[in-house]
MARZAGU-529751 format. One line per field, with one value per residue (C-alpha): residue in three letters; x, y, z. Coordinates in pm, whole numbers, plus 50000, padded with zeros to 5 digits. Layout:
nuti <- ALA:... .
east <- X:... .
north <- Y:... .
up <- Z:... .
//
This chain:
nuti <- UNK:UNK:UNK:UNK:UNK:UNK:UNK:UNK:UNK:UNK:UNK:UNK:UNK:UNK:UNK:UNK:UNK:UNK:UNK:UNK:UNK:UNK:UNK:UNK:UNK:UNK:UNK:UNK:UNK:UNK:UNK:UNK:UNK:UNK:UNK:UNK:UNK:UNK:UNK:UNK:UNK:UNK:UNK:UNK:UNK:UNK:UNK:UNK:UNK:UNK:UNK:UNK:UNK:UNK:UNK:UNK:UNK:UNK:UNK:UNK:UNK:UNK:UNK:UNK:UNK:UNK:UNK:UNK:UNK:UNK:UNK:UNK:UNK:UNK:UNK:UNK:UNK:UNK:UNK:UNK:UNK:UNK:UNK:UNK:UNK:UNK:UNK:UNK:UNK:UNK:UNK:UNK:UNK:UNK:UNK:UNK:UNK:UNK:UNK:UNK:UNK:UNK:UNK:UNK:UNK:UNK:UNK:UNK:UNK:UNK:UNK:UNK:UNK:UNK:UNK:UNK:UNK:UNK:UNK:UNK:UNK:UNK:UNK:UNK:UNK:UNK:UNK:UNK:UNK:UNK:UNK:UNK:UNK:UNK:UNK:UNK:UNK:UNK:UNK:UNK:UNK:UNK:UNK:UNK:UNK:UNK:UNK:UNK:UNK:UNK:UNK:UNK:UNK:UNK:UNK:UNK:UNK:UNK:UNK:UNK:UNK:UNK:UNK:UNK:UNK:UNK:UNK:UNK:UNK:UNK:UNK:UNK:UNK:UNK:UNK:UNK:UNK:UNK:UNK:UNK:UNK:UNK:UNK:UNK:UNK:UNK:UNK:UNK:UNK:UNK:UNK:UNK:UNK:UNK:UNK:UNK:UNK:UNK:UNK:UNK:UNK:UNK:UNK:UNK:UNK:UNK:UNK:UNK:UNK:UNK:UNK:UNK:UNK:UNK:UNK:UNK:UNK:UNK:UNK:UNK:UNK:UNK:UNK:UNK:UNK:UNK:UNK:UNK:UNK:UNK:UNK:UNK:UNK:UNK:UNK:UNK:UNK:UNK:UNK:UNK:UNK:UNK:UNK:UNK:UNK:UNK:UNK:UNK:UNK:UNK:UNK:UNK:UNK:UNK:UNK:UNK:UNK:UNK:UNK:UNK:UNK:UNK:UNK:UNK:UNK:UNK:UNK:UNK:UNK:UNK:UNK:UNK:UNK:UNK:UNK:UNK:UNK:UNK:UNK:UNK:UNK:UNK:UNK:UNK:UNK:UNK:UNK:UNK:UNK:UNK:UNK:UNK:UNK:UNK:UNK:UNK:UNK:UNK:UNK:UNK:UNK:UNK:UNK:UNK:UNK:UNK:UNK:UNK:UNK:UNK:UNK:UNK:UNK:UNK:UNK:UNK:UNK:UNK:UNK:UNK:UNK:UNK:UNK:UNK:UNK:UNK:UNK:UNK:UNK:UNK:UNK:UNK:UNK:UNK:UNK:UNK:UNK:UNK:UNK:UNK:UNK:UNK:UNK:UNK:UNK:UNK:UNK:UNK:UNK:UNK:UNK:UNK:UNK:UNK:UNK:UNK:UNK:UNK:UNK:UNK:UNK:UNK:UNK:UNK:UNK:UNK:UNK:UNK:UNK:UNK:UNK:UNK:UNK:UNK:UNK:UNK:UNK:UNK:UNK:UNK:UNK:UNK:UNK:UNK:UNK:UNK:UNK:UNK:UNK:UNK:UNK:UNK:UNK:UNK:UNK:UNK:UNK:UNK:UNK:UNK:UNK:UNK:UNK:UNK:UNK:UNK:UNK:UNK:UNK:UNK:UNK:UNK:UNK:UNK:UNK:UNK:UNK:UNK:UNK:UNK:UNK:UNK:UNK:UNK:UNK:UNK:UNK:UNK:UNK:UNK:UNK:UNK:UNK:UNK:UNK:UNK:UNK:UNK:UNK:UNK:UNK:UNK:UNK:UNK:UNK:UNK:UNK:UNK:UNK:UNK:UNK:UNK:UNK:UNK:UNK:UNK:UNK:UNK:UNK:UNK:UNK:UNK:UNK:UNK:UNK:UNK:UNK:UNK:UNK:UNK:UNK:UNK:UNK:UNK:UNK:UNK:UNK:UNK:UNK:UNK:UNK:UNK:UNK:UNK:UNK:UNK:UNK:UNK:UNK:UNK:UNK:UNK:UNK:UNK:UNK:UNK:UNK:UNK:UNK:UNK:UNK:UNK:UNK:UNK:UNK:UNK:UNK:UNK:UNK:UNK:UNK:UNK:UNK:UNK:UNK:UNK:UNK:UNK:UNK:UNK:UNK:UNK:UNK:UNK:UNK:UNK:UNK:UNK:UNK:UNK:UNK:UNK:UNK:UNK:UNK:UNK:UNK:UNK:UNK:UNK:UNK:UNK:UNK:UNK:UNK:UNK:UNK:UNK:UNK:UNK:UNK:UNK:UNK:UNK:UNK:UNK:UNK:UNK:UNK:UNK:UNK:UNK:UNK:UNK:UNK:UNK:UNK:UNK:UNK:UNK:UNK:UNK:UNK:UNK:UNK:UNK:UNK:UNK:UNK:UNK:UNK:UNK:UNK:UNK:UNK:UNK:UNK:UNK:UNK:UNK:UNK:UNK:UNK:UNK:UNK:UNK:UNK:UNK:UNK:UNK:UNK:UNK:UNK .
east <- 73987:74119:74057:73907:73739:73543:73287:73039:72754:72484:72264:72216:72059:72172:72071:71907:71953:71719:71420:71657:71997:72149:72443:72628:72905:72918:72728:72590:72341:72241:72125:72136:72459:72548:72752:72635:72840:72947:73060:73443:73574:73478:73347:73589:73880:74069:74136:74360:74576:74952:75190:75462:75705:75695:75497:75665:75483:75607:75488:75455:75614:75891:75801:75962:75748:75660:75405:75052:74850:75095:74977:75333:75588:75458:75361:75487:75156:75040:75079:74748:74899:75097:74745:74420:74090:73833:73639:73699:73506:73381:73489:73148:72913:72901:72932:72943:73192:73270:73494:73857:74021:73647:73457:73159:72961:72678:72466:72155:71835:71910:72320:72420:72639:72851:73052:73341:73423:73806:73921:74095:74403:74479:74863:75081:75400:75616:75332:75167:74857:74609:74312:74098:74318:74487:74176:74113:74478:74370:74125:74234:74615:74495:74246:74504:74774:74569:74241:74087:74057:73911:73671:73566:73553:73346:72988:73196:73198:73331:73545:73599:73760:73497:73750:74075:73856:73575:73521:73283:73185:72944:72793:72647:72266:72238:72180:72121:72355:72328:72633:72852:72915:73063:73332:73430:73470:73665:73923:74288:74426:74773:74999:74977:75261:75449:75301:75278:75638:75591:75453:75197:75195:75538:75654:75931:76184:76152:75941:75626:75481:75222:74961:74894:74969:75268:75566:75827:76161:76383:76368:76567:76384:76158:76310:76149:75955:75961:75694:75733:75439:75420:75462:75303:75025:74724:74451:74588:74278:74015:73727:73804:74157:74079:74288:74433:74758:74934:75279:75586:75704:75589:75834:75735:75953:75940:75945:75899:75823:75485:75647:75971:75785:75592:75866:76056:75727:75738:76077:76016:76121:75745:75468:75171:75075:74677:74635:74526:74605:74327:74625:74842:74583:74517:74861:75095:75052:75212:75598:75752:75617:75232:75312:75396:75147:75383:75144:74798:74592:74256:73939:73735:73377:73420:73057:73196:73102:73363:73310:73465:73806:73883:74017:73893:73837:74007:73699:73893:74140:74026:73884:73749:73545:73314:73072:73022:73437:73369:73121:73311:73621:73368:73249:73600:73712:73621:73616:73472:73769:74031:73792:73880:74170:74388:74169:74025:73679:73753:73631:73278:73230:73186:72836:72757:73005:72850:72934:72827:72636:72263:72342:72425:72123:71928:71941:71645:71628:71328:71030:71139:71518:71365:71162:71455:71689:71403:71401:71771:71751:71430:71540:71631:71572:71288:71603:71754:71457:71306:71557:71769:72141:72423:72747:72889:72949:73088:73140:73481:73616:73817:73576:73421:73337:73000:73116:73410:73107:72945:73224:73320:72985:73031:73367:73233:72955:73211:73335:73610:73671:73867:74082:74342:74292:74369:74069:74134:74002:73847:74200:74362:74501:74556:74390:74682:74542:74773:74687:74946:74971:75278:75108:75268:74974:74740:74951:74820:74449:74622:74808:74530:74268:74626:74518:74210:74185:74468:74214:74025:74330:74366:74702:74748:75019:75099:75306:75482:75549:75778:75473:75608:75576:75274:75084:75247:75052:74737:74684:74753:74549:74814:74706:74450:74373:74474:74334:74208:73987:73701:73636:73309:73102:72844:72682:72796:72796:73020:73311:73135:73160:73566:73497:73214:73153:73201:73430:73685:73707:74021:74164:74482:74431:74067:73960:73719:73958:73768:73657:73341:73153:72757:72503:72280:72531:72621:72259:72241:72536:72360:72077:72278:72485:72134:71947:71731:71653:71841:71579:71628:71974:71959:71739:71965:72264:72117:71976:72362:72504:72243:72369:72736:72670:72524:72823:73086:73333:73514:73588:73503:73679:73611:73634:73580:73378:73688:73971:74225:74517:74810:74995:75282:75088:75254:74972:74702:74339:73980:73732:73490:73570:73437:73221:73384:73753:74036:74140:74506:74542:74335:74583:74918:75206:75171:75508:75481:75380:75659:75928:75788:75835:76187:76288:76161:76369:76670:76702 .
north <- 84474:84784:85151:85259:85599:85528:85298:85448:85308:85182:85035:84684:84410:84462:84441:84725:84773:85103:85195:85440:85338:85059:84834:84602:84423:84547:84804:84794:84963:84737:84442:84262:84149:83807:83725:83747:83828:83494:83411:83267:83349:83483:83251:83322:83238:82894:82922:82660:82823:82745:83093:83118:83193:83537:83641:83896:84151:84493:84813:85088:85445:85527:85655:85871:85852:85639:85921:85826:86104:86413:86605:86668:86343:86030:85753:85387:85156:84902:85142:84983:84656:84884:85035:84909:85060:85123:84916:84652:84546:84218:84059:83902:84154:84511:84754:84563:84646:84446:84527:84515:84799:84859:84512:84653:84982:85173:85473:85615:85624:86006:85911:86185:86000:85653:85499:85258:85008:84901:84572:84576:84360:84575:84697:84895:84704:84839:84680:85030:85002:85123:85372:85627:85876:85750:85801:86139:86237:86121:86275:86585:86522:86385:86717:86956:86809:86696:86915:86579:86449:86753:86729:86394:86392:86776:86638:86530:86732:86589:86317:86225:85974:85858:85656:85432:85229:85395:85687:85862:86061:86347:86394:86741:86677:86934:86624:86303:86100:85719:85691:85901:85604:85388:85722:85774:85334:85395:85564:85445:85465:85630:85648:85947:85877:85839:86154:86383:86537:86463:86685:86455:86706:86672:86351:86129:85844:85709:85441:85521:85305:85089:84821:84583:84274:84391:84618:84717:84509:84665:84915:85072:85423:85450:85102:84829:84770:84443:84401:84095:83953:84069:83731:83865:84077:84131:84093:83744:83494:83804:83668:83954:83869:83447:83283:83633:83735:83423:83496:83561:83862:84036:84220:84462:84634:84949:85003:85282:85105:84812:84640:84570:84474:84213:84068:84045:83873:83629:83521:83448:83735:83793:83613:83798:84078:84213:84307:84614:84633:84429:84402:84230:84004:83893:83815:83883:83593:83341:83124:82837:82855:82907:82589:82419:82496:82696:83007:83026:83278:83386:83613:83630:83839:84181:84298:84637:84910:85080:85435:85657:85600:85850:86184:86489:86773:87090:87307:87621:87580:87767:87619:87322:87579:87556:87296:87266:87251:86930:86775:86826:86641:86362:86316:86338:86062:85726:85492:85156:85157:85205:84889:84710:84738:84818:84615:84357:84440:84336:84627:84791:85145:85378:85559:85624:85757:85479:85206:84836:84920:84957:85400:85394:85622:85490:85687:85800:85924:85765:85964:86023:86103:86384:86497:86557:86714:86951:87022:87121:87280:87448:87581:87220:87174:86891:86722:86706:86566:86349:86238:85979:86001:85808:85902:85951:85593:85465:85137:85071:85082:85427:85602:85832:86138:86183:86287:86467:86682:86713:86793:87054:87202:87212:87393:87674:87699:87802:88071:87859:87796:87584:87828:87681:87347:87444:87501:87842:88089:88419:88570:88431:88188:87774:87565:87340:87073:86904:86571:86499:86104:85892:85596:85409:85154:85387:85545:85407:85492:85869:85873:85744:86050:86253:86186:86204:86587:86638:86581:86848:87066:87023:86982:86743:86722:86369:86520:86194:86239:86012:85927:86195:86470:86347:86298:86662:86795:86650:86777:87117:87030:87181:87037:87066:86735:86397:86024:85931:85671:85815:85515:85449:85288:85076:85353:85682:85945:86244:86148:86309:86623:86554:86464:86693:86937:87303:87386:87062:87213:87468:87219:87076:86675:86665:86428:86681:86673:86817:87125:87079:87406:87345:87453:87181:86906:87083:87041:86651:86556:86698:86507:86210:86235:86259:86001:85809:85517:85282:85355:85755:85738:85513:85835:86094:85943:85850:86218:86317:86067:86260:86613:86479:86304:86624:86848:86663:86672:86322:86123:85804:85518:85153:84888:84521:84399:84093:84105:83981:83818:83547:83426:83155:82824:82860:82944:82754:82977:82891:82706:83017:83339:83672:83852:84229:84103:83889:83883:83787:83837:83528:83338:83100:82964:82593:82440:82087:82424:82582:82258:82221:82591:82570:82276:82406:82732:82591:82224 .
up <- 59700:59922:59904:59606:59626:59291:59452:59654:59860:60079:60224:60408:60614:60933:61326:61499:61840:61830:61588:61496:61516:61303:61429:61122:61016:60645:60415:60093:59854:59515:59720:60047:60175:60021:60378:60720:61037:61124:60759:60762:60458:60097:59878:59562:59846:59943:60301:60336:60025:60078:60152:59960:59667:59434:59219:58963:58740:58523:58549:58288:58392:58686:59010:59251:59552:59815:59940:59764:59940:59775:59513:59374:59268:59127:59379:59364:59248:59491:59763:59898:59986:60312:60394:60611:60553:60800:60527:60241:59922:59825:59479:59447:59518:59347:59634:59961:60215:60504:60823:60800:61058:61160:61357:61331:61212:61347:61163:61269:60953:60911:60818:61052:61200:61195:61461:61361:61622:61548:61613:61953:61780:61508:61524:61327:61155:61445:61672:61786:61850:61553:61743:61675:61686:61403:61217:61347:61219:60913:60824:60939:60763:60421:60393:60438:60207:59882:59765:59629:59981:60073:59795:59875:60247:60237:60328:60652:60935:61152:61308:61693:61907:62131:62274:62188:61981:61894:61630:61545:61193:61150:60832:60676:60673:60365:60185:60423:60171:60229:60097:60344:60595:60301:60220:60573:60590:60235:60437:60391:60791:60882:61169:61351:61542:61195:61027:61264:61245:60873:60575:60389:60113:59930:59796:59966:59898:60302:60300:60566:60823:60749:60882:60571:60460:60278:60360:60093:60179:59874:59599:59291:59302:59004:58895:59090:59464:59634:59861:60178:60316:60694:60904:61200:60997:61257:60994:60828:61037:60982:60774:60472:60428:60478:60169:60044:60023:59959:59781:60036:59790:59545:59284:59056:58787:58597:58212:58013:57698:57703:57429:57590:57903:57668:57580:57863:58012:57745:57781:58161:58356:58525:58558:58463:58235:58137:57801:57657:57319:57126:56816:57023:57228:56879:56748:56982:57255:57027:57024:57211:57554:57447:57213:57513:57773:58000:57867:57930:57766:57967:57878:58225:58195:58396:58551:58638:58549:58229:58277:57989:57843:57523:57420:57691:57518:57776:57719:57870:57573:57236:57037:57254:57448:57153:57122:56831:56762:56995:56804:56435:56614:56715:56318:56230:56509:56209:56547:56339:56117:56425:56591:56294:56123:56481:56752:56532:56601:56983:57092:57198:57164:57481:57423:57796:58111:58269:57995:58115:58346:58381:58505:58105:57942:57636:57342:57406:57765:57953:58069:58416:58342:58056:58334:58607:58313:58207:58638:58655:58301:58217:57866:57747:57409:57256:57118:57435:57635:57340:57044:57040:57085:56859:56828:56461:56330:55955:55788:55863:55538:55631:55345:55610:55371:55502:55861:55748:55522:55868:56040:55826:55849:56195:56201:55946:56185:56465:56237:56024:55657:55454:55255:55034:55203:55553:55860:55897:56179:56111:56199:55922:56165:56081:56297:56478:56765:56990:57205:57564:57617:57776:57605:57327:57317:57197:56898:56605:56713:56716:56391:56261:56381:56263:55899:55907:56065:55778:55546:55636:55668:56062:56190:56485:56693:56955:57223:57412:57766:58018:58290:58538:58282:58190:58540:58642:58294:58405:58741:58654:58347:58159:57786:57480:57501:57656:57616:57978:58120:58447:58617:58769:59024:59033:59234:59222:59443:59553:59383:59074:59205:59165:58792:58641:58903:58833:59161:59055:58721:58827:59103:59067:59049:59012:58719:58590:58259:58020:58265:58259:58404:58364:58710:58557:58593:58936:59019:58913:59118:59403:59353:59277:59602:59834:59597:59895:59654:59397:59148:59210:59197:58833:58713:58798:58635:58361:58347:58404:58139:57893:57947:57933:57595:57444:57564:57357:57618:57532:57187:57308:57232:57311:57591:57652:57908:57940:58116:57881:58122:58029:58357:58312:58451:58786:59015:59158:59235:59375:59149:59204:59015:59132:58904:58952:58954:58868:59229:59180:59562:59591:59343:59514:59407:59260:59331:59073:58817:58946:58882:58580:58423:58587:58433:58045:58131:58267:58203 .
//
């Protein structure tokens, strides 16, 4: 529902005061805005929901940060609940964003500029004012102490206080990108009176200012954070926050092991958990207290978008810098028996970085997307532009002896041979692979790719990391490989550039995890970023998905378009379900639920 700097933008029905310049209350690009400015609350809301009560969850990992802007430590999750936004999404709508910090927006048709009118109420938790200033600072702070930030917010030139509650941002007109506003409205808000004898850079155990809904009340570093609904919250009668945030405290504890956390969720000790592990979702939600009711088990359809979740191949790592390495590890991945025999054929197979969505790229790339690849990269093959594209599949009996044939053929084509049943390099050398995770849910799916590579005399190491080892690993993309999900969009835009772009490929915390270095793919995200039309923009993505596919740079794995939840039947929630989200912030606690769960537990 808050910041999320995957989902980019825009545009909207709106009011124009000039020809030229556009005054609104929200943005959005796929469609027209399903609210208009005098709506009261969300639909997927009750507004009359009672406040109340805790609601308890676990989290996987440790933190040891309350910092989420520092490149360095690991930041507490939910950080967002502290945090306004210029800007917040819509549950129901794909990429709307309607004013939260920000009353009301203005842009001219060029997007050189918007002006965010703040709401004149809006306070800080110690009851400073929020202004404009605060959003100058940060801007101007977040830049300078994480290179992502600088990344994302580099097509903005700009930021002014026009005055206490009026700011202004001026975008680089390089590209005219619609969906600047939107990033500059993404922007998470912080006090400058707070930071500004503060380094936002390094990681800290104080616990900042914020404006939000929430503020953290207790905490076990890297153990647990309580979060206590803010009483006097400015934004609680807004119509964006209408019905939301509903539980009096919010508890969240750490655990370094899932299956202990499953457990302890079972025998009562928190009230939610999503499920990952299609194994488990199958035969693990099962005993006493699903017998009885006290349980429920949910699938609700997800609309979003999946993105890419798999193994990233570090292509400045020998031997992943070879392609064709890449694509022998892809025959030698047997995906439909893991889908089977571990997921229980829950699963459906990434074959796009834009699963689920309609950005995905048929296997055989339409005219006009051939068209703009053979435009950004004139010596494209005819099987590039014309033939279609499948990833290696089998049966899913675990008899996968064709690919392994293939992907032999493929390794002896990079300049190895199988010499006394080990994939030996032309310097005598065996060929020894080695995957970084800190995820135990995903360990059979390894082993399994473990014995498979042994068959063709490929050694393959799982290296298990605690989750601060492991995050510190990944932004200095220190690894060979790692098994990582890219989120996307339903419309995409310039945070590609952090994810495939050639200058993110060396910078600490981008998500460009395989390293991707390709001037065509630099090319594409340009075009993406200043795409003037939805149709345009569907082209050049699925143009980009194309040249992705063909560069091997992931082993995909799978996804389900469900989210896969069990809650203990404690909590009341709207009739109406979004279609991009569970929204658990629109959720309250039932008390007769409540009584009756307490009496079953402790009669």
């Amino acid at each position: 529902m808050r910041f999320n700097v995957f989902i980019t933008l825009f545009i909207t029905i709106c009011t124009c005061a000039f020809a030229e310049d556009i005054k609104t209350h929200a943005l959005s690009l796929t469609e027209t805005l399903k609210y208009d400015a005098d709506f009261k609350n969300f639909d997927y809301v009750n507004p009359d929901a009672p406040k109340g009560g805790t609601f308890r969850r676990a989290v996987i990992g440790s933190y040891d940060s309350f910092n989420p802007f520092a490149v360095k430590g690991v930041s507490f999750r939910s950080s967002w609940y502290m945090y306004d936004t210029l800007l917040t999404a819509s549950a129901d709508e794909p990429t709307s964003y309607y004013g939260l910090l920000a009353e009301s927006i203005e842009y001219d048709d060029n997007f050189s500029w918007a002006v965010f009118n703040l709401r004149a109420n809006a306070h800080w938790h110690d009851g400073a004012p929020i202004t404009a200033e605060d959003v100058v600072f940060t801007f101007n702070k977040t830049r300078e102490a994480n290179p992502f930030y600088r990344e994302y917010y580099a097509l903005i030139t700009k930021v002014e206080a026009i005055s206490p509650h009026k700011v202004k941002f001026t975008f680089s007109q390089a590209e005219k990108s619609r969906e600047l506003p939107l990033i500059a409205g993404q922007m998470t808000i912080i006090p400058k009176h707070y930071w500004a004898g503060r380094d936002l850079s390094k990681s800290t155990m104080e616990v900042p200012l914020g404006s939000g809904p929430y503020k953290v009340s207790s905490f076990e570093m890297g153990k647990n954070v309580v979060f206590e609904r803010v009483k006097d919250y400015w934004g609680r009668d807004i119509p964006v926050n209408k019905g939301l945030y509903n539980f009096d405290k919010m508890n969240f504890e750490y655990f370094r092991d899932q299956t202990v956390a499953f457990e302890a969720f079972k025998a009562g000790h928190f009230d939610l958990t999503s499920e990952y592990s299609g194994a488990r979702w199958e035969k693990g939600y099962t005993g006493r207290y699903f017998d009885l009711g006290l349980i429920k088990k949910e699938e609700i359809l997800d609309k979003s978008p999946e993105g890419m979740l798999g193994i990233a191949l570090n292509t400045s790592v020998k031997p992943l810098d070879n392609i064709d390495v890449r694509k022998a590890l892809n025959y030698a991945f047997d995906y439909d028996w893991i889908n089977k025999n571990i997921y229980y054929g829950q699963e459906k197979r990434h074959d796009s970085y834009f699963s689920n969505s309609e950005l995905a790229c048929e296997p055989v790339p339409p005219l006009e997307a051939a068209d703009v690849i053979k435009s950004v990269k004139p010596d494209a093959t005819e099987d590039l532009l014309k033939a279609p594209f499948y990833l290696p599949a089998t049966d899913g009996s675990g008899n996968n002896r064709e690919n392994l044939i293939k992907a032999v053929k493929l390794f002896e084509k990079a300049g190895y041979r199988l010499i006394k049943g080990k994939m030996t390099a032309p310097d005598g050398k065996k060929l020894s692979l080695e995957i970084t995770t800190s995820s135990k849910v995903v360990e059979n799916e390894l082993l399994s790719f473990q014995k498979t590579l042994e068959r063709i005399g490929i050694d393959f190491f799982i290296r298990f990391l605690d989750s601060a080892q492991y995050l510190e690993k990944v932004r200095n993309k220190d690894y060979m490989m790692i098994y990582v999900k890219v989120k996307q969009s339903a419309s995409p835009g310039n945070e590609q550039r952090s994810m495939w772009g050639s200058a993110a490929a060396d910078e600490a915390g981008s998500r460009n995890y395989a390293r991707v270095k390709d001037p065509a793919i630099d090319k594409l995200i340009d075009m993406i970023v200043s795409a003037q039309d939805r149709r345009s923009l569907i082209t050049y993505t699925k143009a980009l998905d194309r040249i992705l596919l063909e560069g091997w740079y992931f082993i995909p794995a799978g996804y389900t378009d469900r989210y896969r939840i069990a809650y203990w039947d404690k909590f009341g929630f709207p009739e109406k379900r979004p279609s991009y989200s569970v929204a658990l912030d629109s959720w309250w606690i039932d008390n007769q639920r409540q009584k009756k769960i307490d009496a079953r537990l402790h009669p």
